[in-house]
N, C-alpha and C positions, 0 to 999 in steps of 0.2 A: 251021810256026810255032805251030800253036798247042796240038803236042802239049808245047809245054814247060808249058802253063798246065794240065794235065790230071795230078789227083794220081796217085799211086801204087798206091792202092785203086781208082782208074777204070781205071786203064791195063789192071792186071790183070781186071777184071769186061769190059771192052770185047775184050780179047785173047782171054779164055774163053766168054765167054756164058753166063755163070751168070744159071740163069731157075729160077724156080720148077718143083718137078716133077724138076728134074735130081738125078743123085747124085754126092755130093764127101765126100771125107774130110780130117780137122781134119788139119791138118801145122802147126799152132800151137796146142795149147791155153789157151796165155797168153793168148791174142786174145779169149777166153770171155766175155762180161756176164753171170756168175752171176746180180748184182743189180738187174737191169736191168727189173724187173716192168711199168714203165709202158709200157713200149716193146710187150713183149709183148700187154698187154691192150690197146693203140691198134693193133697190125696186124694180130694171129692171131685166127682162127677160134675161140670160145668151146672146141670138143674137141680141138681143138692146144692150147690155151692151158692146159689140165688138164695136159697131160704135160709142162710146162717144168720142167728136172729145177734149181731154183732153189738154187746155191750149190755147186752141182757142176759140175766141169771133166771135159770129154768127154776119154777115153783119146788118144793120140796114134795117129793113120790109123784110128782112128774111119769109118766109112762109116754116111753119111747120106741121107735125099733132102730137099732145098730144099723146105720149107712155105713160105714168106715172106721175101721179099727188102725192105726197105727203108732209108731214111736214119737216121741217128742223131738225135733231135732238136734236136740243136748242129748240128748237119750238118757235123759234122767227120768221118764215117765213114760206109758201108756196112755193113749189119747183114743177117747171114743165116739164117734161125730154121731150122734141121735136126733132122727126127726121127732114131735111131738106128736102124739097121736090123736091131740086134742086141736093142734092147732097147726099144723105140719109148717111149723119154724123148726130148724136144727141149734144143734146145740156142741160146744166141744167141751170135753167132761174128761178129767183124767180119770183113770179107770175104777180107781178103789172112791169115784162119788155116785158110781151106778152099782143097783145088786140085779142079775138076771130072773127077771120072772116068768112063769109059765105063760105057754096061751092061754089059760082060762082066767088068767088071770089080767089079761090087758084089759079089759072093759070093766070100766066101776069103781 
């Protein structure tokens, strides 16, 4: 009963375990908060917070690893701040636009 009261973006963050530290890559870019600066300077770390690549939409299957997982401050979302592994710019990504992938899987 009460996964009917459980959104869309939890269902998927509770099915996968997206934790900080882990690596996932964007399967939505649309999902992006380019402009999203306050959010960044209220979660990230002062030297994550230098690399938020601000107004830029990460490539699609992008691979990144999880800096910072938090709420949206409406708390309508999931917000997941990803450095790139290609290019270590970060990114903020609502949750259901990254899927978590293995280690074996970040390189390639």
């Amino acid at each position: 009963m009460l996964n009917n009261y459980i959104t869309k973006e939890c269902k998927y963050y509770l099915e996968h375990h997206i934790k900080e530290g882990d690596f996932v890559k964007v399967i939505s870019p649309g999902k992006t908060y380019t402009q999203y600066i306050d959010w960044v300077n209220d979660h990230v770390e002062t030297e994550k917070r230098n690399n938020f690549n601000q107004g830029v939409v990460p490539d699609l299957h992008e691979k990144g690893k999880v800096i910072c997982i938090g709420e949206h401050d409406k708390g309508f979302n999931t917000l997941v701040y990803i450095e790139s592994l290609c290019t270590g710019l970060c990114y903020l990504v609502g949750i259901e636009g990254v899927r978590k992938i293995k280690g074996d899987q970040k390189n390639g």
